[in-house]
Every structure is written in C-alpha cells, then in structure tokens.
VODOVEX-840457 format. One record per residue (C-alpha): residue number from 1; residue in three letters; chain; x, y, z. Coordinates in steps of 0.05 Angstrom, whole numbers, plus 32768, in hexadecimal, padded with zeros to 4 digits. Last residue first. Example, Ala and Ser with C-alpha at 12.3 -4.5 7.8 and 13.67 -1.06 7.14 Angstrom:
% VODOVEX-840457
  num  residu  chaine     u     v     w
    2     SER       A  8111  7FEB  808F
    1     ALA       A  80F6  7FA6  809C
***
This chain:
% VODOVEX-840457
  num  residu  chaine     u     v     w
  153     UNK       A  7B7D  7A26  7EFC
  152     UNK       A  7BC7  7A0D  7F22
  151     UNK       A  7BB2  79E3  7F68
  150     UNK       A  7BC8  7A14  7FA9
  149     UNK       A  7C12  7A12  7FBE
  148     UNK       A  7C18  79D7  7FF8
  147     UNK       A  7C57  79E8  8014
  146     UNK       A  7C7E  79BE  804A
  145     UNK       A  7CBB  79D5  806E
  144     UNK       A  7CE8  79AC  8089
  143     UNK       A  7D0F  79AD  80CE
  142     UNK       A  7D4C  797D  80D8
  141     UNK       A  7D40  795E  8125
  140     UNK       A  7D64  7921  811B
  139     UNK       A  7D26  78FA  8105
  138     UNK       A  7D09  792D  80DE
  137     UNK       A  7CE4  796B  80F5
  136     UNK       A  7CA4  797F  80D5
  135     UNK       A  7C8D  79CD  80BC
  134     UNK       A  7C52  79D8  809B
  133     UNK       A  7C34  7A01  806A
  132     UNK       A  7BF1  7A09  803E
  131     UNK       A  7BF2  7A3D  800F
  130     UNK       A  7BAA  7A5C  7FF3
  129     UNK       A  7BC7  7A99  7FFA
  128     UNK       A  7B99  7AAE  8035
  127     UNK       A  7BD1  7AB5  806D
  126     UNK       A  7BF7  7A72  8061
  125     UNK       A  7BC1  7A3E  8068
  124     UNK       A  7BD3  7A06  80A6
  123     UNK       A  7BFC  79BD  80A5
  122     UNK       A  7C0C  79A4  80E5
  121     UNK       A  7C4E  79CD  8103
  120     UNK       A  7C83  79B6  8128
  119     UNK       A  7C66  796E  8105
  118     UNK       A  7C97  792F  811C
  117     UNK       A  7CBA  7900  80F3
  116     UNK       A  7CBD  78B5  8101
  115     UNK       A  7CA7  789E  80BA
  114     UNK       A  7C5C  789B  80D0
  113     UNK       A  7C66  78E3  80EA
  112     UNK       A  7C7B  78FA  80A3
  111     UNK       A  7C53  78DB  8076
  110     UNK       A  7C15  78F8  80A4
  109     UNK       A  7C31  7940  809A
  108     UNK       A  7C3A  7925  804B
  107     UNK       A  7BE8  7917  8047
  106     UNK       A  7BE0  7958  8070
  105     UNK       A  7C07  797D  803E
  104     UNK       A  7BEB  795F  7FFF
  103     UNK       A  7C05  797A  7FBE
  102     UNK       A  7C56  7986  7FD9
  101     UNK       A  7C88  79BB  7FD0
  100     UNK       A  7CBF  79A2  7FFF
   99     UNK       A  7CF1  79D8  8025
   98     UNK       A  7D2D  79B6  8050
   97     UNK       A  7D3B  79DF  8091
   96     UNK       A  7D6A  7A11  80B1
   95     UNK       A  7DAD  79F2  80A7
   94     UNK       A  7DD8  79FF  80DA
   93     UNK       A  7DF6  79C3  80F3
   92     UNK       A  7E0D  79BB  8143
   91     UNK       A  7DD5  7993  8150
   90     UNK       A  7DEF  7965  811C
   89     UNK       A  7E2B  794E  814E
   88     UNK       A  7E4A  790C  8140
   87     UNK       A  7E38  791E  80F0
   86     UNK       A  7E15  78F5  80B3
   85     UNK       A  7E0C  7916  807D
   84     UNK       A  7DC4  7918  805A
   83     UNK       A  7DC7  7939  800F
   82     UNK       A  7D7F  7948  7FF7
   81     UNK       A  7D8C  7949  7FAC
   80     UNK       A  7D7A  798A  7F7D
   79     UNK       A  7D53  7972  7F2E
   78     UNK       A  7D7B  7953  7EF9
   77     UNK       A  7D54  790F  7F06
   76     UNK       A  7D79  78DC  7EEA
   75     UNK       A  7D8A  78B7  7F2B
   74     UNK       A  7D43  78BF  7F47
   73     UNK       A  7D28  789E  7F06
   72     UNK       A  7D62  786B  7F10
   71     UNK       A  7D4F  7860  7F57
   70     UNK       A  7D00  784F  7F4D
   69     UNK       A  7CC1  7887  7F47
   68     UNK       A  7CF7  78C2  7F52
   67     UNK       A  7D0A  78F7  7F84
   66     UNK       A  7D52  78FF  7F93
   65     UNK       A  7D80  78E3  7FCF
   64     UNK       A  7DCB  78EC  7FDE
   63     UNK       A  7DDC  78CC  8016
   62     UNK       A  7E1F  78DD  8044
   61     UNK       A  7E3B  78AB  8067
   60     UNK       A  7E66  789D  80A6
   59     UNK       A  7EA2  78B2  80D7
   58     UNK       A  7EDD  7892  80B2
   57     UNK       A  7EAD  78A3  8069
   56     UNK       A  7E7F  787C  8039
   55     UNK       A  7E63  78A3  8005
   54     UNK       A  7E17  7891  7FEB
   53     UNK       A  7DFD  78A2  7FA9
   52     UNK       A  7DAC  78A0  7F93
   51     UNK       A  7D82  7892  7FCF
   50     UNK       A  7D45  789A  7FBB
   49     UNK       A  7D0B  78CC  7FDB
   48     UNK       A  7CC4  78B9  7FE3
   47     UNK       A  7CB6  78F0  8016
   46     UNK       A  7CAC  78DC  8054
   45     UNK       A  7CC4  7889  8045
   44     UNK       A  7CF9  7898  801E
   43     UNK       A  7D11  78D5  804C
   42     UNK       A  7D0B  78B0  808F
   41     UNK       A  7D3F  7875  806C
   40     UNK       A  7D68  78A7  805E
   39     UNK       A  7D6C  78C0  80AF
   38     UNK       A  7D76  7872  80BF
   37     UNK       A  7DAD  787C  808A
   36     UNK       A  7DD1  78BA  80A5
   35     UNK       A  7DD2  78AA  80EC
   34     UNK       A  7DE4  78DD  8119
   33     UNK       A  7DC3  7914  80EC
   32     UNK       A  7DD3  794A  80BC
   31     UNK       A  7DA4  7968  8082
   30     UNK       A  7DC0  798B  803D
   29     UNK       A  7D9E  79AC  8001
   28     UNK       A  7DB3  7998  7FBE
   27     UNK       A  7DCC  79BE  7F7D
   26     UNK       A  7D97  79F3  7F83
   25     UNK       A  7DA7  7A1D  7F37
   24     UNK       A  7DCF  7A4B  7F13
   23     UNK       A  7DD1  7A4F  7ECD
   22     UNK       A  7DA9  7A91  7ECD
   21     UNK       A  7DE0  7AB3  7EEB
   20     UNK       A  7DDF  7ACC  7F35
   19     UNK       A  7DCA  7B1B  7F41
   18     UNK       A  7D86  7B0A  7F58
   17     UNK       A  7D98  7AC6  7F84
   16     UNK       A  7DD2  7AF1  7FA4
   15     UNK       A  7DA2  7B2D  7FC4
   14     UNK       A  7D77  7AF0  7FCF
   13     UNK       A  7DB4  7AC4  7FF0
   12     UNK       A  7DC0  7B0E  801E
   11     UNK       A  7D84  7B05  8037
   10     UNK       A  7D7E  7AC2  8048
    9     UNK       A  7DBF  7ACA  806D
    8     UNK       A  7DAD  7B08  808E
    7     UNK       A  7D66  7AE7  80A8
    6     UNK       A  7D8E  7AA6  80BC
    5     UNK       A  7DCB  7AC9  80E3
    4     UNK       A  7D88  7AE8  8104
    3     UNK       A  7D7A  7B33  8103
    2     UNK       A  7D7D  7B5D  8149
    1     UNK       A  7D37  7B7C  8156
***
C-alpha cells in the first residue's frame, strides 16, 4: 500500500509538531472557493464565525473570520482564524479539511445543511471513545471535520 502525499505530510508535521518550540502555535487554517464571501457568509451561519479582516485583490478577497459573540470579541480573540481565499480554480487546492471541536454534533450537522452545506458523513461514535465525528462539505466542496469529545467528569 503506496502512502498518500496527505499520510506523509501529516506525518512528517507530527515528527515537526514534537521537535517545534513551545511558542509555536495554529496561526489559521485556510479554505478556497469561487466566491469567497458567499463561502463567509456559510461559515457565520454553520458555525457562528465573524468576519474579522477582509483583503481586496484584482481577482477577489480573502476573509479572515474568528469565533466570537459580536466582531470585536471575534477580533480580540488570540485564538487560529479560518482564512477563506477566493480562487478561479479551488478544485485545484489541497487542503484536506478544516477540523471543529464542537458540543453538539448533530445540532452543528443540522447547522450545516441549513447553511447550504452538505453531511459526507452524519454524525457517528468513534470506535467506543465516547467521540462522536463527522465530516460535512461546505459550499465549494471544503471538507470539515466535526468532533464531539465526550462531556469532562
């Protein structure tokens, strides 16, 4: 069985991740699509996302979008923005897929196909870890992973 450029990749960003400084953290993960601010708009109302920057370009915009209860929370959080470029060709991208930790899977499955999303994969347990995953599809055909860890005791 051949490996994937995916599988290597992954493995050699472990083999990276363990020898990396402490300092060193997810700066922003990154999605493509034809239109970059219908695909935003998907992201606000999936996942409650905020746009917080915007770049204007010849061929289009890039978002930059955070998770907060209004803009300026979103704004000042420190924590890794969903980036969403706009590109003529996004099937050409390879990115493998956004990763969410959620609290309600099937609540953010649903989330997703009211925004115009579509469910690969409906919510199910992960072996008997008391994970749930799923896997949805945005608009432009981005996969993202969902994971429901089980409730802290």
């Amino acid at each position: 069985m051949r490996a994937t450029p995916f599988v290597l990749a992954a493995t050699a960003a472990l083999v990276l991740a363990a020898t990396a400084h402490a300092g060193v953290t997810l700066n922003s993960a990154r999605v493509v699509g034809k239109d970059a601010v219908a695909l935003g708009k998907f992201y606000e109302a999936a996942f409650g996302l905020k746009e917080v920057n915007r770049l204007t370009f010849p061929k289009g915009v890039e978002l930059f979008l955070n998770f907060g209860d209004s803009v300026d929370g979103a704004k000042a959080n420190a924590a890794a923005q969903i980036v969403i470029m706009q590109s003529e060709a996004p099937e050409k991208d390879t990115v493998a897929h956004l990763i969410f930790n959620v609290t309600d899977a099937a609540a953010t499955a649903a989330a997703v196909k009211a925004a115009g999303g579509t469910m690969d994969r409906e919510p199910m347990p992960f072996g008997n870890t008391g994970v749930v995953i799923g896997i949805a599809a945005d608009p432009a055909g981005n996969r993202i992973e969902l994971i429901q860890r089980p409730p802290q005791r």
